[in-house]
TIMARKE-594561 format. One record per residue (C-alpha): y, z, x. Coordinates in steps of 0.1 Angstrom, whole numbers, plus 5000, padded with zeros to 4 digits. Example, Ala and Ser with C-alpha at 12.3 -4.5 7.8 and 13.67 -1.06 7.14 Angstrom:
! residues 2
4955 | 5078 | 5123
4989 | 5071 | 5137
***
This chain:
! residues 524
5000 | 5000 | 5000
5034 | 4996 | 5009
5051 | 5025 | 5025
5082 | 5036 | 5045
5072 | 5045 | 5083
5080 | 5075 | 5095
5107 | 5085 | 5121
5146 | 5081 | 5122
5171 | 5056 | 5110
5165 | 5030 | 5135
5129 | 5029 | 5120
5141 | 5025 | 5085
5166 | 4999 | 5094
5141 | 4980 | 5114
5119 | 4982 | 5085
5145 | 4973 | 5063
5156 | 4942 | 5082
5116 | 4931 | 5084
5116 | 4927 | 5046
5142 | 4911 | 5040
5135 | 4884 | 5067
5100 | 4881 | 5052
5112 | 4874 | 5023
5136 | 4850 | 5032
5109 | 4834 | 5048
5100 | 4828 | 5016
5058 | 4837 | 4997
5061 | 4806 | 4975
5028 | 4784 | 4979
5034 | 4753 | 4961
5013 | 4739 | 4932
4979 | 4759 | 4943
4964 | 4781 | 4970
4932 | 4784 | 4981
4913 | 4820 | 4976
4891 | 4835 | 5002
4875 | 4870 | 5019
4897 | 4863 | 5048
4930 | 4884 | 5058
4926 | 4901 | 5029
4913 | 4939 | 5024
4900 | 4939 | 4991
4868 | 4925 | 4983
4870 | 4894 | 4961
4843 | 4884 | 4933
4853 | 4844 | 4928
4870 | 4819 | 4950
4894 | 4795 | 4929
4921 | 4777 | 4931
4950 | 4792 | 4912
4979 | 4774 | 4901
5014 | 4794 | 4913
5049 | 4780 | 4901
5064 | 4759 | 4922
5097 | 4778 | 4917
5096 | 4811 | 4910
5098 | 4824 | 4873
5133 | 4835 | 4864
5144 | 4866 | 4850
5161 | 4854 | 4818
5159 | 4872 | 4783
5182 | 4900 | 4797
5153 | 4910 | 4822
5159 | 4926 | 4855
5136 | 4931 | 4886
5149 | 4966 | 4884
5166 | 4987 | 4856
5178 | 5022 | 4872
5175 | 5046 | 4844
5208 | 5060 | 4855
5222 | 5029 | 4843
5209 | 5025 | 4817
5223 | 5062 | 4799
5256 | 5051 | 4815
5268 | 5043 | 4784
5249 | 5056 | 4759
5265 | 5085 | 4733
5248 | 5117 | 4736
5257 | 5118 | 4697
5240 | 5089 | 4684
5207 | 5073 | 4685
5200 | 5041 | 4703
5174 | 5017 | 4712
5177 | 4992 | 4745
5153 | 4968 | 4753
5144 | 4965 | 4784
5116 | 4944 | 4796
5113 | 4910 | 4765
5077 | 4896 | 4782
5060 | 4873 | 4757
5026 | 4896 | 4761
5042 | 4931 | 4763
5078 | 4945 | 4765
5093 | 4979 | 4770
5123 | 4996 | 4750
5140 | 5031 | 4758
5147 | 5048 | 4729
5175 | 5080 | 4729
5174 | 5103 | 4693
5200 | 5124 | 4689
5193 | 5161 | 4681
5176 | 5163 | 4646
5168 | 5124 | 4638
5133 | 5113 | 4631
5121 | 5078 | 4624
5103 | 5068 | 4593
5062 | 5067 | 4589
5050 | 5033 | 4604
5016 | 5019 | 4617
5008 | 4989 | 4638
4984 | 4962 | 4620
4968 | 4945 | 4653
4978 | 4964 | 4683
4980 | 4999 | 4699
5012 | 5014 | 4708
5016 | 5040 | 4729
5053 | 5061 | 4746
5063 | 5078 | 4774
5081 | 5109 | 4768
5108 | 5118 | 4798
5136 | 5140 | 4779
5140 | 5167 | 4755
5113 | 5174 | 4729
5098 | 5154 | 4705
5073 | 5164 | 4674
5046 | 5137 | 4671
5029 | 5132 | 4634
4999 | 5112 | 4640
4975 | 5106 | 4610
4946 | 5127 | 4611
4957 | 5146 | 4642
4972 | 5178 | 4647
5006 | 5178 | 4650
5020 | 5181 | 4684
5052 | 5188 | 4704
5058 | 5163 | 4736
5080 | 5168 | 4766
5089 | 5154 | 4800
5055 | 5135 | 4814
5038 | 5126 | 4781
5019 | 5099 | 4778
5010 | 5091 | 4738
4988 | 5064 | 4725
4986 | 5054 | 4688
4955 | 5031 | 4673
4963 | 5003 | 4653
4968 | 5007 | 4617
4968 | 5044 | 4618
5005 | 5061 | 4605
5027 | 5080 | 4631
5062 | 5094 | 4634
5087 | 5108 | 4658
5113 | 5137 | 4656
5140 | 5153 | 4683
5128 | 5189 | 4673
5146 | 5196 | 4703
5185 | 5211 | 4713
5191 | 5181 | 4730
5187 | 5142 | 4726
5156 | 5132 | 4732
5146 | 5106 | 4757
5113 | 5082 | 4752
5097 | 5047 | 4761
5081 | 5028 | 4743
5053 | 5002 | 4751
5045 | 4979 | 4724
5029 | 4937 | 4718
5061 | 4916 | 4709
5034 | 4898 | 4683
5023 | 4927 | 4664
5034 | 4941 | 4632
5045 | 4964 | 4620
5038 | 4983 | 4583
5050 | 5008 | 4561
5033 | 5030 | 4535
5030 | 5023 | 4502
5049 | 5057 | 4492
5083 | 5045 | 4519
5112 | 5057 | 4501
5130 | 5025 | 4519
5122 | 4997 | 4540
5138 | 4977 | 4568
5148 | 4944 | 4565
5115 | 4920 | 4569
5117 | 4904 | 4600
5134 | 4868 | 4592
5116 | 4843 | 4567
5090 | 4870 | 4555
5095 | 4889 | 4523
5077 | 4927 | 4518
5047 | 4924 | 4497
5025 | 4954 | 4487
4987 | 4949 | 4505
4959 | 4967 | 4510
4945 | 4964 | 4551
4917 | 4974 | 4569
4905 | 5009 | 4581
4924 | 5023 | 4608
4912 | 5020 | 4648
4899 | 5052 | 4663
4908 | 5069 | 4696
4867 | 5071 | 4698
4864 | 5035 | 4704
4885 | 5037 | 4735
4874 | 5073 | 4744
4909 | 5079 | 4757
4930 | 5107 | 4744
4954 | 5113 | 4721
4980 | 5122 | 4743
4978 | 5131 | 4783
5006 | 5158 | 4803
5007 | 5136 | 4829
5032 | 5158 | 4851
5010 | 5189 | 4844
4977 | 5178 | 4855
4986 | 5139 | 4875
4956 | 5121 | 4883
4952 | 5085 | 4883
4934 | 5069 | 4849
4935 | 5045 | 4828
4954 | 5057 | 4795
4956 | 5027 | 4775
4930 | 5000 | 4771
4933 | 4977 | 4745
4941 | 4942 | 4731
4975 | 4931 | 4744
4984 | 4967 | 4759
4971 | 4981 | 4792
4986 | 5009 | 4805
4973 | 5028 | 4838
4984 | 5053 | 4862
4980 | 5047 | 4895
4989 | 5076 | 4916
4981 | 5079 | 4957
5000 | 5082 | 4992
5005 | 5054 | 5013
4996 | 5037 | 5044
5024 | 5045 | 5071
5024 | 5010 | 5084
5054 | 4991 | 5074
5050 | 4955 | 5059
5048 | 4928 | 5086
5041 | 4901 | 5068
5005 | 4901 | 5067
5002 | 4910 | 5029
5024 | 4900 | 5003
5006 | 4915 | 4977
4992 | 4895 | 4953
5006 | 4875 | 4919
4997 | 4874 | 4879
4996 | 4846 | 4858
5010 | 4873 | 4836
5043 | 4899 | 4834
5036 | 4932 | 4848
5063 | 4960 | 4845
5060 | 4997 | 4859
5075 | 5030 | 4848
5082 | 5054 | 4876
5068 | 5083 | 4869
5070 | 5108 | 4900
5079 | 5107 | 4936
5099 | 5072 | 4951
5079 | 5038 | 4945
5088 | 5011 | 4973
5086 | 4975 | 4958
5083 | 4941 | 4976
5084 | 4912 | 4949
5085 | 4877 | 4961
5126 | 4865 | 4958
5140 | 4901 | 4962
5150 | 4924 | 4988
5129 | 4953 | 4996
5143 | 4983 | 4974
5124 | 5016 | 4962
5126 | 5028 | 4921
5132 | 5066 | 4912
5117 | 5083 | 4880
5123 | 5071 | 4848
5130 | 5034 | 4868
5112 | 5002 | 4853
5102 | 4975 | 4880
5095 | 4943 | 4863
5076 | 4913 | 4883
5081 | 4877 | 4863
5047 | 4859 | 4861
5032 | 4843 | 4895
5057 | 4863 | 4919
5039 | 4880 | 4947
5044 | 4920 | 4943
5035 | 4946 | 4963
5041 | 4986 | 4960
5039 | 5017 | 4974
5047 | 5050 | 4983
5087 | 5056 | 5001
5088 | 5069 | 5024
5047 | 5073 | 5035
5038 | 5110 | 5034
5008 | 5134 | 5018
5029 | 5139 | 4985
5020 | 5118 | 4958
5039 | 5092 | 4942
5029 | 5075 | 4902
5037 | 5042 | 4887
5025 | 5035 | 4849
5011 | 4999 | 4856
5020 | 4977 | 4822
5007 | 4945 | 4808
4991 | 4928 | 4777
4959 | 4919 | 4801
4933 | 4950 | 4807
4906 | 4928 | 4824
4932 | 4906 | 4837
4933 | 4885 | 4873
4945 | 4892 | 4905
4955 | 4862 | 4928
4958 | 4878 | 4962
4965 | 4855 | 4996
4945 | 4838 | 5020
4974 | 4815 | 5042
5007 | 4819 | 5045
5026 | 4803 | 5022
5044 | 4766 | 5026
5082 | 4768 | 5019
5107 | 4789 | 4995
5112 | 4774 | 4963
5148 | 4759 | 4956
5169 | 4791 | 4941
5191 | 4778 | 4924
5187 | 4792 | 4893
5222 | 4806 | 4871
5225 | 4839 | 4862
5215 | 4853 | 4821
5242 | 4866 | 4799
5233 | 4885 | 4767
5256 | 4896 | 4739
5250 | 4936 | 4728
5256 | 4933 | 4692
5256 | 4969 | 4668
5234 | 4968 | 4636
5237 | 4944 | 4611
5240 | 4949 | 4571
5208 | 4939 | 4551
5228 | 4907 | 4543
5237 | 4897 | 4582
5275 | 4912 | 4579
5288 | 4932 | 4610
5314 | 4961 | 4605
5344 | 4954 | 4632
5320 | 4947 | 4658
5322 | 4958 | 4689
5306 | 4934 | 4715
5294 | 4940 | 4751
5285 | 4909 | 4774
5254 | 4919 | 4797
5257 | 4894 | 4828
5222 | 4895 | 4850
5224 | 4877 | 4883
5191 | 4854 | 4885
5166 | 4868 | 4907
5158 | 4832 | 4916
5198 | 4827 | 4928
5205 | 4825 | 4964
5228 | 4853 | 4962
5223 | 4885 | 4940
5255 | 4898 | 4929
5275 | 4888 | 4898
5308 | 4875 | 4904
5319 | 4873 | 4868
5314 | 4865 | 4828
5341 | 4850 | 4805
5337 | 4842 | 4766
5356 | 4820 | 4743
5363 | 4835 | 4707
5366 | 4813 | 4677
5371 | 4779 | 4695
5398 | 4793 | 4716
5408 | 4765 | 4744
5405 | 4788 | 4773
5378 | 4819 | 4782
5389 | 4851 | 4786
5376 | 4866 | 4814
5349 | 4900 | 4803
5370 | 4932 | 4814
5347 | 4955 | 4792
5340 | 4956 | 4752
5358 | 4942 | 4728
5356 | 4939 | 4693
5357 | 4911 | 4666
5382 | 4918 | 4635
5387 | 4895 | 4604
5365 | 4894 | 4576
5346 | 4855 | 4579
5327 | 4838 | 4607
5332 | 4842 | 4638
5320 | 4819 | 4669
5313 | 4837 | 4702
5307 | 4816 | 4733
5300 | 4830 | 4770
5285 | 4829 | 4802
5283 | 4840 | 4838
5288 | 4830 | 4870
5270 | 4845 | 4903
5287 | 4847 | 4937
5268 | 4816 | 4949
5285 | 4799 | 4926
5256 | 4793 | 4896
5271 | 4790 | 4866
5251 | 4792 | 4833
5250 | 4769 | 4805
5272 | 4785 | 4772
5256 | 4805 | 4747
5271 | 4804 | 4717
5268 | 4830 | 4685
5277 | 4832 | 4646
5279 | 4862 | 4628
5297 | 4872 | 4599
5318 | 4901 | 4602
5334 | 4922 | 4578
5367 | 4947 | 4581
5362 | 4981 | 4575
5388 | 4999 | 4548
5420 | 5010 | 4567
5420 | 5052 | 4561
5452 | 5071 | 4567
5456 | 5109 | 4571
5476 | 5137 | 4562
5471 | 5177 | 4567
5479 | 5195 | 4535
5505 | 5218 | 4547
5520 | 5193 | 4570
5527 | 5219 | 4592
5496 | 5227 | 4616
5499 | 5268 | 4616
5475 | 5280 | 4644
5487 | 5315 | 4648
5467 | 5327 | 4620
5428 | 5320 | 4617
5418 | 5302 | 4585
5406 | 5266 | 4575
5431 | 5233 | 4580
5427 | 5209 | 4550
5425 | 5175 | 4561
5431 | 5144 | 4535
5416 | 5108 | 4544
5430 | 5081 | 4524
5424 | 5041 | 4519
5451 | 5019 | 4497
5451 | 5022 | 4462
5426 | 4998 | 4443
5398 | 5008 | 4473
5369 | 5034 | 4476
5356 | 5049 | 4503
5321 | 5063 | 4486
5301 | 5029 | 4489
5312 | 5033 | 4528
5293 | 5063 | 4527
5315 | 5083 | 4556
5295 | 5106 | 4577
5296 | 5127 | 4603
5337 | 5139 | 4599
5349 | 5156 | 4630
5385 | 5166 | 4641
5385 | 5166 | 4682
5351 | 5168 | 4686
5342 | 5197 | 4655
5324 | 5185 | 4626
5340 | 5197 | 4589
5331 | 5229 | 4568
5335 | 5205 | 4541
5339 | 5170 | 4528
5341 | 5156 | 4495
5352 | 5125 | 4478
5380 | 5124 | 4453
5373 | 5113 | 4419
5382 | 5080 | 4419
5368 | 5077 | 4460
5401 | 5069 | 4477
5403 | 5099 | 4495
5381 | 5127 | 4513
5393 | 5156 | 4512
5376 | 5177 | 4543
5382 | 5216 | 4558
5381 | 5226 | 4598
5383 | 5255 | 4610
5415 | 5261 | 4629
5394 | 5268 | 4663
5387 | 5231 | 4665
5423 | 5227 | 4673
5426 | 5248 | 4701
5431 | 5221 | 4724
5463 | 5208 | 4702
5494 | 5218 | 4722
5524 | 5232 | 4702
5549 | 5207 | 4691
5575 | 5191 | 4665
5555 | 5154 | 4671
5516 | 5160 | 4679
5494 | 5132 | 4671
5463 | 5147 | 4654
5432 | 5125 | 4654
5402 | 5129 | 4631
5370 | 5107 | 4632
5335 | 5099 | 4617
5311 | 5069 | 4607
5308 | 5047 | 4581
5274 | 5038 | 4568
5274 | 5002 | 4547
5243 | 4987 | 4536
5227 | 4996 | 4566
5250 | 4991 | 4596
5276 | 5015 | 4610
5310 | 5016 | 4625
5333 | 5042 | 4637
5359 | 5058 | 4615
5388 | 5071 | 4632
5418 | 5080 | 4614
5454 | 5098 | 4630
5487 | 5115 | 4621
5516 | 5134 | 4634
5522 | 5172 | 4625
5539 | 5201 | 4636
5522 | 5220 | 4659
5529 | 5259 | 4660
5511 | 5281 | 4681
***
């Protein structure tokens, strides 16, 4: 395996400066290699000639080599629930999932294919049909059979943290007793069934669930159609990589979840780099990868090996390779969109450009992305989100650029937006008194002919604090909501303080922020 050697810095650089010469040496073989006993340590069954892509197979899809956990809760809300996806392989893909404190997802079962999560933060209550309900933290690795019912809730104090491994071609279901259902995924229409008997963690003879970080061993956890998931723990060989072994290549996406200790990772177009915990490492079909533990020492480190083949095949080498593929390749751009209505309408969106660099470009880095809104003759160049206003169509168009100068082909979107109502507010006295203790009365209006109530505002806060109370007016143009006056304690005295209270609005599915503000009188 692929390890650090040990010693000082001049070592590591050395090492450091090996890789990245080997690799721009380049591991390509083109059209086919030969397969043989020789050079190679592992003992091979079959000799074959395997076809390996001529180019390498580019990251696209929003797919990264590497996705630093770190990075991925940089901009997450601690106070809201998210998904991200962050391996989209055609076989099997990978989403992080954050709950905030308290949320829970609905009863659901998988018709074809297992499914099975990695816990890594806070504390989760898992409702599995026919099992005994159980609590999983940090390190637990749970598997669900097909067509048996499950759900998830943060029992916890703090947002929980999971990911989960599931086939992009299953399906999912939902009891007959639902009290509501998602949208059906486009061109299908919910129809009442009856299905098959569920699958049974007997056939597989693998548990359950596994507390991988109390007891780590290495085992295969999940073996099953479409979904293979395996630990593979060990220490390294302190040899550094000289070019000998590349590894070896899938016709097939692999992806690996760091789950203890420092993983170091060659794959075939990238610099050498080693993944932390809670790190994904993703290697694009036919791209020579090779891992191991950084640096090499007695501890232990685990990877979660991922992909849709259990039994499948490993191409390993036998000459060195002919020439590097051209890379040439543009970088991938993808537009983060919030949730949707059940009819397709977004509220105010906010939009976020993702720009990837192209693991098959000649240089890594992104230089920039720029978009065009609504036909606009000129792009403006992405600084950071911005959102979409107008109710109507919009047309988004974008792309990036890398810093060898690839540029990608436009994408263009549609989506329909819609405005949210424009609130007001007022205190009632006008006069913010905080000498006294008590309750403030806040008042949230909209124009006079509109209704808040089908918005279906939530979550009303006033610098943070949520409300003692909140209830809509009889005819629902206003909310009338109580704080207590300790959630002003920040508010500095004043004749002109700008007092700023926010929440959510919930339409038809989708949500977007509600912020309303005012100026008062401040006396301390």
């Amino acid at each position: 395996m692929l390890q650090h050697c040990g010693g000082g810095t001049s070592d590591l650089q050395r090492l450091e400066t090996t890789v990245r010469n080997l690799w721009r040496g380049g591991w390509a073989i083109l059209g086919a290699i030969a397969l043989s006993a020789v050079a190679v340590t592992q003992a091979h069954a079959v000799n074959a000639w395997s076809p390996k892509p001529a180019q390498l197979a580019p990251y696209v899809n929003g797919n990264k080599p590497w996705t630093k956990l770190s990075e991925v809760l940089a901009d997450k809300d601690p106070s809201q629930s998210w998904r991200q996806l962050i391996v989209d392989d055609p076989n099997v893909s990978g989403t992080y999932v954050g709950m905030k404190v308290g949320d829970s997802t609905s009863g659901k079962l998988s018709a074809d294919h297992r499914f099975a999560f990695i816990v890594w933060d806070g504390q989760i209550e898992v409702t599995i049909q026919g099992q005994t309900t159980f609590v999983a933290t940090k390190g637990f690795m749970v598997q669900v059979p097909f067509r048996t019912q499950y759900s998830l809730k943060n029992v916890g104090t703090t947002p929980s943290l999971h990911f989960e491994i599931w086939a992009p071609e299953g399906t999912d279901l939902y009891p007959e007793n639902s009290a509501t259902l998602p949208p059906p995924p486009p061109g299908k229409v919910w129809y009442l069934s009856g299905i098959d008997a569920p699958d049974t963690y007997a056939r597989q003879g693998k548990p359950v669930f596994r507390d991988y970080l109390a007891s780590p061993s290495q085992a295969e956890f999940v073996r099953d159609d479409r979904i293979f998931v395996n630990a593979i723990r060990g220490s390294g060989a302190a040899s550094p990589p000289d070019g000998s072994n590349p590894g070896h290549f899938h016709s097939y996406g692999e992806f690996w979840f760091i789950m203890e200790g420092r993983i170091s990772y060659l794959i075939e177009g990238m610099s050498y780099f080693a993944a932390t915990p809670g790190d994904i490492v993703y290697a694009t079909p036919g791209r020579w990868h090779l891992a191991g533990n950084d640096p090499p020492t007695t501890l232990r480190s685990t990877r979660i090996a991922i992909n849709g083949y259990p039994a499948g095949s490993h191409h390993w080498p036998v000459t060195q390779p002919a020439a590097r593929p051209e890379q040439m390749t543009p970088p991938e751009t993808r537009a983060m969109l919030p949730s949707a209505t059940s009819g397709g309408w977004y509220l105010n969106p906010t939009v976020k450009l993702r720009g990837y660099p192209n693991a098959s470009s000649s240089e890594d880095e992104l230089d920039y992305s720029e978009y065009w809104l609504d036909g606009a003759p000129d792009p403006t160049r992405y600084s950071g989100p911005f959102k979409i206003n107008g109710t109507g169509t919009h047309t988004l168009k974008f792309r990036s650029v890398d810093k060898a100068g690839n540029v990608e082909e436009p994408k263009t979107v549609t989506l329909s937006t819609m405005d949210v109502p424009p609130v007001s507010l007022q205190f009632v006295p006008s006069i913010l008194n905080l000498r006294t203790s008590g309750l403030v009365t806040a008042v949230i209006a909209v124009p006079a002919g509109q209704d808040l109530r089908p918005w279906g505002v939530s979550d009303i806060r006033a610098l943070g604090s949520p409300a003692v109370s909140a209830a809509y007016s009889a005819d629902g143009r206003t909310i009338v909501a109580t704080f207590n006056k300790t959630a002003f304690a920040s508010v500095p005295a004043g004749d002109a303080v700008t007092v700023t209270v926010t929440g959510q609005f919930n339409y038809d599915g989708a949500q977007a922020p509600m912020t309303a503000s005012t100026v008062v009188r401040v006396v301390r």
